[in-house]
C-alpha positions, 0 to 999 in steps of 0.5 A: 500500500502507497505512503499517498494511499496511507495519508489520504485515508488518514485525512479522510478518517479525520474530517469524517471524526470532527464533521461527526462530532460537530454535527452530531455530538459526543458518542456516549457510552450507554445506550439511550433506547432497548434497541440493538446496540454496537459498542465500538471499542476504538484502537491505541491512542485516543483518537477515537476515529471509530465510533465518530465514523461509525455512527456518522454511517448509522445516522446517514443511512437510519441503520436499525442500530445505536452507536455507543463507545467504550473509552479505554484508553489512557487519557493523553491523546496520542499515547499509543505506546502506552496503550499497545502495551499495557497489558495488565491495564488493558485486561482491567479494562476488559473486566470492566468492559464485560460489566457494562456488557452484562448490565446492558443485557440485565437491563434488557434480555433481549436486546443484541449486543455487538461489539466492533473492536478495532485494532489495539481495542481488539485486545480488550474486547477479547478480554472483555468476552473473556470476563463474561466466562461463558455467559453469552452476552454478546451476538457478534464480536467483530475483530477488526484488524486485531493488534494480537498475536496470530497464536492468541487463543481466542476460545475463552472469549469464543464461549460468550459470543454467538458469532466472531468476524475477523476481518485480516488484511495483508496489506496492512503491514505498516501498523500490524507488520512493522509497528507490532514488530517493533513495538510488540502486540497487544499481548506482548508478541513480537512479530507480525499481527493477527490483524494482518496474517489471521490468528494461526493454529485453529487445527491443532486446538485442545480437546473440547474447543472446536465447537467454539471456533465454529462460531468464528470466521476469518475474512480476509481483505480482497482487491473487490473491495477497493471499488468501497474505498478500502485498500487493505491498509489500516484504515480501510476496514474503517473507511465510510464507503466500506462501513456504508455497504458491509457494517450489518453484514458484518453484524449479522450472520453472513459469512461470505461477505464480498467476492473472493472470499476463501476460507482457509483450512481452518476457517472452514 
């Protein structure tokens, strides 16, 4: 992916954030209704591009949904390492995550629950299912380009959820190949991101777990989906022409969402 490409998509992310927060105010972080919600948990950093641009998506279309964020992140903006690599901090944040998500369905049974967990955010929306310890809460945990390691076991996190997308890019090699190189992923890996190779080794799985794996799929980033504004990179997953055409897809129960999809061996 071009340096030009990364810019652009990073401008556009911008203007979508602030034309968003203008027009439409703060995201809150408790639902306002008994609909169905999406919990947006955004990446390192404190930017806070993902639930601005999601809900300006939700607003613009009238999506039968309600956007709400939960802020994880340490309060100085722009503290991306310190967000990336927290680890103790970022699963007490997850334990906390995983209160609000049960005080949502104890408030009403009923309602779905999904959760759009987006790059470092990844890690504590896994930790947060993982809290729940088998209380299925959540309908759909949307991993989206996830900061952890490709050999991060997801099933404790699997056993509270009715579904788990992930989606993977390849070309996303500048934050989830070279940054968590250097940097390490959100659960202290030094290497390459699940985010960008897919989480490895759902074959070799101990007694017992691939019941919870079925419930979860890997979709992979295709060059169909650049006519939606989305090259591959990091951003891609977030820009607002791919979350126009794909988001309830992508909340919903399809799994083959866009042409050439292919699930590998062990995604089938």
């Amino acid at each position: 992916m071009s340096l030009t490409r990364a810019i652009t998509d990073r401008v556009s992310l911008v203007w979508h954030r602030v034309a968003e927060r203008v027009g439409g105010g703060r995201v809150t972080e408790f639902p306002a209704s008994d609909g169905p919600v999406l919990v947006v948990v955004d990446g390192v950093g404190r930017f806070q591009f993902a639930p601005y641009v999601i809900r300006r998506v939700v607003r613009e279309l009238d999506l039968p949904i309600e956007t709400v964020m939960y802020d994880w992140q340490t309060p100085i903006v722009g503290e991306i390492w310190t967000d990336l690599t927290w680890h103790r901090r970022n699963r007490v944040m997850g334990a906390k995550l995983a209160r609000r998500l049960l005080q949502m369905h104890r408030d009403n049974p009923g309602r779905p629950i999904h959760v759009f967990a987006y790059s470092g955010g990844a890690s504590v929306g896994v930790f947060a299912c993982e809290s729940l310890r088998g209380r299925k809460v959540v309908n759909t945990l949307l991993l989206v380009a996830p900061a952890l390691s490709p050999g991060f076991d997801l099933t404790p996190a699997l056993r509270a959820v009715d579904r788990c997308k992930i989606l993977v890019s390849p070309r996303d090699s500048v934050v989830l190949g070279l940054g968590t190189r250097l940097l390490g992923t959100s659960d202290r890996v030094h290497g390459q991101s699940a985010g960008m190779v897919g989480f490895q080794g759902m074959g070799d799985l101990p007694r017992g777990s691939k019941s919870d794996y079925d419930r979860c799929w890997q979709i992979r980033w295709n060059a169909s989906l650049r006519g939606d504004g989305n090259y591959g990179g990091h951003a891609g997953w977030i820009a607002t022409p791919f979350l126009r055409r794909y988001l309830m897809r992508l909340l919903g129960d399809d799994t083959v969402l866009w042409s050439g999809f292919e699930p590998t061996e062990q995604e089938s």
